[in-house]
N, C-alpha and C positions, 0 to 999 in steps of 0.2 A: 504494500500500500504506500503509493509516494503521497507525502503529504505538500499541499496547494501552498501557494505563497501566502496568499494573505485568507489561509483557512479558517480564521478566529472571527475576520469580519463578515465570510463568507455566512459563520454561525451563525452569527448575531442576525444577519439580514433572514435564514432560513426558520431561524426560530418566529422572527415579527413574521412572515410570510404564510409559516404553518401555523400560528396561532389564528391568525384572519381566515384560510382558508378554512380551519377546522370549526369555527366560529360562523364562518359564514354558512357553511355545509347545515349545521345546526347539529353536528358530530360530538360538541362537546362544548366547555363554556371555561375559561383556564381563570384560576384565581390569581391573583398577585401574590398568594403566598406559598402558590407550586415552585418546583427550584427548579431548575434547569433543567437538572439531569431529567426529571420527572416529561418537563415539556417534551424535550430531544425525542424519549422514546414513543409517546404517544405519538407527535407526531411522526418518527418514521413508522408503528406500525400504522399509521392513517392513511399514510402515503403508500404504502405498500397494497394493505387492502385495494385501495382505488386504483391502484397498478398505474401509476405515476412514477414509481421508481423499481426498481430489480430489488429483491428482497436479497440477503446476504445468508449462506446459508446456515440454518439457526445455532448450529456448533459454534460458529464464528461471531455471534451477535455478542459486541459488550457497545460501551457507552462510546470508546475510541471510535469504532467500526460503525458507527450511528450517527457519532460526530461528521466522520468522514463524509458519509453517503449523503446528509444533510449539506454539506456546503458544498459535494458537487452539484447535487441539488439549484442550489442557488445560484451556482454560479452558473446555472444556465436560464434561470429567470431574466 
């Protein structure tokens, strides 16, 4: 897994993205006092579900490998 240059802004933009679409969707409703890590996975498995993105297979799945797939994600928004 190569990691992006600017992978961290990548997050940041992927997380506002998946909270809006999961919100819009009417999927879910995120609190302010959910923590990151919490959001990340929800939204990739939301994304996945909706086959928006390739699922990672589940042996492999931790928060790194979520992170990742979120900000290639975004960086094609």
């Amino acid at each position: 897994m190569k990691k992006l240059k600017n992978e961290k802004d990548l997050l940041k933009k992927a997380i506002a993205a998946g909270v809006k679409y999961g919100e819009t969707r009417g999927a879910v409703e995120f609190e302010s006092t959910d923590s990151a890590n919490e959001k990340i996975e929800y939204i990739y498995r939301l994304l996945v579900h909706d086959s928006l993105i390739q699922p990672i297979p589940e042996d492999q799945v931790s928060q790194k490998t979520m992170r990742h797939k979120l900000a290639i994600w975004a960086s094609k928004l």
